[in-house]
C-alpha positions as CSV (number, residue, x, y, z in Angstrom):
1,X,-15.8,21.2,82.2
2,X,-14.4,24.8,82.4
3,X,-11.7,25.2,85.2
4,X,-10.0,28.5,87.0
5,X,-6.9,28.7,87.5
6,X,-7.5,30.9,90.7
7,X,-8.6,29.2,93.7
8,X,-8.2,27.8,97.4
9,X,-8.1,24.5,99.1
10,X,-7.5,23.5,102.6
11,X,-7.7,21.0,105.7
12,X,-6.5,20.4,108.9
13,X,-5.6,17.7,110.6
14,X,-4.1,15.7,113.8
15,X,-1.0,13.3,114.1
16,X,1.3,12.4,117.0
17,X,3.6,15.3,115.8
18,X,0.6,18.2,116.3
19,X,-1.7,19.6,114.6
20,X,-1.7,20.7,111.0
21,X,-2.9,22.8,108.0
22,X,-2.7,22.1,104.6
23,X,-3.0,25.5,102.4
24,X,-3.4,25.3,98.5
25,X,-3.9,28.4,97.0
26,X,-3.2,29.2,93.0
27,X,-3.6,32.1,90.3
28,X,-3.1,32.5,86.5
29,X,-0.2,31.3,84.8
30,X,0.9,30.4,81.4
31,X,2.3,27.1,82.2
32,X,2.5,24.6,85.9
33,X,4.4,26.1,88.3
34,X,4.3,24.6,91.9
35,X,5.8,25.6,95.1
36,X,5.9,23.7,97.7
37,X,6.8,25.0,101.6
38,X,7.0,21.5,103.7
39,X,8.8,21.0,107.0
40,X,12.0,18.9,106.9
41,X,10.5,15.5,108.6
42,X,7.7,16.2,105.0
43,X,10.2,16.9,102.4
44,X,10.2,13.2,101.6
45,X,6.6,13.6,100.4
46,X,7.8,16.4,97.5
47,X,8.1,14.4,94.8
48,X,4.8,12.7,95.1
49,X,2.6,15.7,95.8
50,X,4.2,16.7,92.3
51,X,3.0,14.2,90.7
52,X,-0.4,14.1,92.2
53,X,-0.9,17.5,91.5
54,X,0.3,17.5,88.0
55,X,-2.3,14.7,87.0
56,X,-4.8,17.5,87.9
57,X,-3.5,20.6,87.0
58,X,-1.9,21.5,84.0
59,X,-1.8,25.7,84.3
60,X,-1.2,28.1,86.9
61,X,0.9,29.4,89.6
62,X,0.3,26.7,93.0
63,X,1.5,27.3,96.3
64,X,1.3,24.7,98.3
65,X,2.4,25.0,102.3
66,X,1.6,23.2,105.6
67,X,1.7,25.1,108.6
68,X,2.4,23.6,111.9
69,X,1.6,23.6,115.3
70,X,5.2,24.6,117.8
71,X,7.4,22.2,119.6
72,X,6.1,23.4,122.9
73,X,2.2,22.9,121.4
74,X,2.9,19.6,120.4
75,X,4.7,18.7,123.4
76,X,8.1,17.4,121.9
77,X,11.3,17.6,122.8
78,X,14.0,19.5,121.2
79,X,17.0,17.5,119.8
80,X,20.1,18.8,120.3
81,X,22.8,17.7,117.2
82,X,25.7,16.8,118.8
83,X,28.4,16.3,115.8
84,X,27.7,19.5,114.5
85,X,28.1,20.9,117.8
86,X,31.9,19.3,118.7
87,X,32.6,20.8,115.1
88,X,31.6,24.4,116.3
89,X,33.5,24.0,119.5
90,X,36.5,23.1,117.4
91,X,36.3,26.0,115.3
92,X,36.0,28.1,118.7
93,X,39.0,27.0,120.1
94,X,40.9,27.5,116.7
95,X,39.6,30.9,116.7
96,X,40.4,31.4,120.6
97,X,44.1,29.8,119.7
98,X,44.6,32.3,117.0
99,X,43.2,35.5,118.6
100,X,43.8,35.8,122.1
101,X,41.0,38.4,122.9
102,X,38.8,36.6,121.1
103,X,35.2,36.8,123.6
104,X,33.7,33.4,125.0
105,X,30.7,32.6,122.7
106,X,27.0,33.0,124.4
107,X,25.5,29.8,124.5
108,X,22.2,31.1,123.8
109,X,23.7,32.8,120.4
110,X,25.3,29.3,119.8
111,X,21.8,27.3,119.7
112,X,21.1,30.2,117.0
113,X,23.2,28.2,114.0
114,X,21.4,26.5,111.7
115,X,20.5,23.1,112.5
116,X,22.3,23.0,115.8
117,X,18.8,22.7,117.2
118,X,15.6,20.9,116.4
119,X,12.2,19.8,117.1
120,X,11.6,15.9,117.5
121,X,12.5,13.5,115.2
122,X,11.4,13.8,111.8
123,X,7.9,12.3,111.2
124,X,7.8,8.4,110.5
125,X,6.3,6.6,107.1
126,X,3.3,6.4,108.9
127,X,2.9,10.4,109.7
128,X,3.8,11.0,106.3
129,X,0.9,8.8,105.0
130,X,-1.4,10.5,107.6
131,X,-0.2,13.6,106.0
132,X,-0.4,12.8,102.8
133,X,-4.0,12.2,103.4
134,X,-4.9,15.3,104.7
135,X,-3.4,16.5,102.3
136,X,-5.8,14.8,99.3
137,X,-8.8,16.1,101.1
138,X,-7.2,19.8,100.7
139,X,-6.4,19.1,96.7
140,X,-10.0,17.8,96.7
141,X,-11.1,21.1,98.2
142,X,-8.8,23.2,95.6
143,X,-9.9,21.1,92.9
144,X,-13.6,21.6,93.7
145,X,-13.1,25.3,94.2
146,X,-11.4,25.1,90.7
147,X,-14.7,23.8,88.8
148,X,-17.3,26.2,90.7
149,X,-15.2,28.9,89.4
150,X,-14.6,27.5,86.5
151,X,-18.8,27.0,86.0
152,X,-19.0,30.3,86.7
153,X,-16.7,31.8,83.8
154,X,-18.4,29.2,81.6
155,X,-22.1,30.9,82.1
156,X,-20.3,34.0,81.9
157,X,-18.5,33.7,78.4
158,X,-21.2,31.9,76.9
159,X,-23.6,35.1,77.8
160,X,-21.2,37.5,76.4
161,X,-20.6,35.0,73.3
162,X,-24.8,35.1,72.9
163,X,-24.4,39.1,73.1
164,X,-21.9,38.9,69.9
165,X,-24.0,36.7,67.8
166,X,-26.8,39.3,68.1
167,X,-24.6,41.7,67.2
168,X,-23.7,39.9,64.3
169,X,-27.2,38.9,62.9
170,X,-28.3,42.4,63.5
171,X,-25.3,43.6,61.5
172,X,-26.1,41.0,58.8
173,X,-29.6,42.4,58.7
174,X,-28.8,45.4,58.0
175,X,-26.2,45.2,56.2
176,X,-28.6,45.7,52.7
177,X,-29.6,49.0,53.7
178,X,-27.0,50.6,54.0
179,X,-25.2,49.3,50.5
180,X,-28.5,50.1,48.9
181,X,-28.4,54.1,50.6
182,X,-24.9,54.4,49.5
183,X,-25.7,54.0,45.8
184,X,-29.0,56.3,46.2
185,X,-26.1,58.8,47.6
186,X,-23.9,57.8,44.2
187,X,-27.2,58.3,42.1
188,X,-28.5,61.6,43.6
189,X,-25.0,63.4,43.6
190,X,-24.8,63.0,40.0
191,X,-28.0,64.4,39.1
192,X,-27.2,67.4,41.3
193,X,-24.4,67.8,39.2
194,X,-26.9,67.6,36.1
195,X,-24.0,66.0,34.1
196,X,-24.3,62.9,31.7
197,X,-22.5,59.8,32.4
198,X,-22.0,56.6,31.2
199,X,-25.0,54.1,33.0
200,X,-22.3,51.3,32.5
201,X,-19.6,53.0,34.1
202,X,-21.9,54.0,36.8
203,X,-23.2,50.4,37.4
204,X,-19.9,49.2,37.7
205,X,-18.7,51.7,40.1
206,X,-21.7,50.8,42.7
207,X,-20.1,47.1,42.2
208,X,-16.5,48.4,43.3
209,X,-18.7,50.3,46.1
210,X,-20.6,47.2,47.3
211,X,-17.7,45.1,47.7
212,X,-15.6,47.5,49.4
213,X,-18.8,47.7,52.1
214,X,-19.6,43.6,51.8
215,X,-18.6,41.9,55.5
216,X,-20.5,39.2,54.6
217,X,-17.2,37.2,55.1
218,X,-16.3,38.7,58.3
219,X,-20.0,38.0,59.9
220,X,-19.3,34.4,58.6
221,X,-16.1,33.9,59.7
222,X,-17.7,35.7,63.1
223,X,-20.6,33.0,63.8
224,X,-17.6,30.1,63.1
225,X,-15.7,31.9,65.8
226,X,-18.6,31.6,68.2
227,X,-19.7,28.5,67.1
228,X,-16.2,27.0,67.7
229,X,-15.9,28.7,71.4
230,X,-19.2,27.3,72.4
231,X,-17.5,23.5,71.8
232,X,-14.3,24.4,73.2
233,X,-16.3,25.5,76.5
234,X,-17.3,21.9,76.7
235,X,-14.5,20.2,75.9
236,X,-13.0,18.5,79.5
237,X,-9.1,19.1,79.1
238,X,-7.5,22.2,79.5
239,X,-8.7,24.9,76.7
240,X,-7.6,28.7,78.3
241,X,-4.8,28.6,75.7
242,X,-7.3,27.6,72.6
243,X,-10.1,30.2,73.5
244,X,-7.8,32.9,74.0
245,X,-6.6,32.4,70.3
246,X,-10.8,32.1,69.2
247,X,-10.7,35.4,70.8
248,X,-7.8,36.9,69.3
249,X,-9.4,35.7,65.9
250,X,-13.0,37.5,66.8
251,X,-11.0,40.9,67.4
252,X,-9.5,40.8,64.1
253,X,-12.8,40.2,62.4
254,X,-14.5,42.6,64.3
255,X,-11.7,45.3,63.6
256,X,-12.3,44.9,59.8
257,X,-15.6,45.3,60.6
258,X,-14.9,48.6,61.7
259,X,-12.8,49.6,59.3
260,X,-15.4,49.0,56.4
261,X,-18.3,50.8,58.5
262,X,-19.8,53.6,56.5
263,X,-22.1,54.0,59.0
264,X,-23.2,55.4,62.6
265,X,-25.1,52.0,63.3
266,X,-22.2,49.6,61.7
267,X,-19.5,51.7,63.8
268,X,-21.5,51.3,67.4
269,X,-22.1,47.8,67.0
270,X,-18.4,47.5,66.0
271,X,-17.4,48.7,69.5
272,X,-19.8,46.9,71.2
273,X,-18.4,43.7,69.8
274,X,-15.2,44.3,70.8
275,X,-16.1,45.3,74.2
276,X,-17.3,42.2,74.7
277,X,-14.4,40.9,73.1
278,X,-12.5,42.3,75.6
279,X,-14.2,41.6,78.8
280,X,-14.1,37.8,77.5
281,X,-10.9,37.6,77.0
282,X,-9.7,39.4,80.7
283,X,-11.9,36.2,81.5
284,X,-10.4,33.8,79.8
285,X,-7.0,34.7,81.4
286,X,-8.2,32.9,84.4
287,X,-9.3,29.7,82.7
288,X,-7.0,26.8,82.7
């Protein structure tokens, strides 16, 4: 089944550590590119959330982030790192030994560095697991979110891919009309020039003529096209990549097309074909 690369997952959930939300949101991409923002005690989890989500997902530009609740929410204490500390007040009193005007340092700047203070201790195996669930129910969420959308630019593309083939059959249909005005035109400027000429030469110039105006090989290669994106459309991998090469093909029929038009009607159903060309394919960018 179709699938869209753009879409939105989430849950939230409750541990011993607080509260937290799970965010999964993605858009087009040519290839997987994941980003995960997790908290320090949930960076152990990285390398499986990769993996889960890359047995899913195999296009498109995923941010993945967990947002959680404050120390002073969750009622923790803050930890204090003491090593790091004694080798900060070393480096003071280097400094202080070096440059005797050298201020006292604000205590209140000094729980500034990096690291120097913390929240609790990092989350156990156990919150992790809890985590890692709550996190599943958001990828289920994205996922799901992934095939409604990608249902939607199914029934979509398969309308507009309907539209081109009666384009094409009316073309086709027509088609005989106007090779057959285009000799009368031949014919009747001849005899307005009340000249003789050679019925041989004549016969085989409305040949040369009909061929130049045949497209009997583009229509045909035109219904293939359309034939072939309807069973790509229900193929269950990934298959962005494949129709937007179908569609590349379709344009280039369709500009021949155009370019052997000899007529008002041939010309406007030209263009409408590859308007339609064109909306399916700003479609198809967001297909995975």
């Amino acid at each position: 089944m179709l699938q869209s690369m753009t879409a939105f997952g989430q849950s939230l959930g409750t541990t011993e550590h607080g509260t937290f939300r799970w965010e999964i949101r993605s858009v087009n991409h040519r290839f997987l590119d994941v980003g995960l923002r997790l908290p320090e005690g949930l960076r152990p989890m990285e390398s499986r959330l990769r993996d889960i989500i890359g047995s899913k997902v195999s296009r498109g530009k995923l941010e993945v982030f967990v947002k959680l609740a404050d120390a002073s929410q969750r009622g923790g204490k803050l930890v204090l790192d003491q090593n790091l500390l004694h080798q900060l007040s070393d480096v003071l009193d280097q400094v202080q030994s070096v440059r005797s005007d050298a201020d006292q340092v604000d205590p209140l700047k000094l729980l500034q560095w990096p690291g120097l203070l913390s929240d609790d201790a990092p989350p156990d195996v156990a919150v992790q697991e809890r985590a890692l669930e709550m996190f599943l129910v958001a990828f289920d969420d994205f996922l799901q979110t992934r095939l409604r959308e990608g249902s939607q630019l199914a029934e979509l593309l398969l309308a507009r891919a309907d539209q081109l083939s009666l384009l094409v059959a009316k073309l086709r249909d027509h088609r005989p009309a106007v090779v057959s005005r285009q000799s009368e035109k031949l014919i009747n400027k001849l005899e307005q020039l009340n000249v003789e000429h050679d019925s041989g030469r004549l016969e085989q110039e409305l040949v040369y003529a009909a061929q130049r105006l045949d497209i009997d090989e583009e229509l045909d290669r035109l219904d293939a096209h359309l034939h072939e994106f309807r069973c790509v459309l229900e193929r269950t991998e990934a298959v962005g990549r494949r129709l937007d090469f179908l569609l590349q093909e379709l344009n280039r029929e369709a500009n021949t097309v155009s370019s052997k038009a000899c007529d008002s009607a041939t010309t406007a159903a030209s263009i409408d074909m590859k308007v339609l060309i064109e909306q399916m394919r700003e479609q198809v960018q967001n297909v995975e």
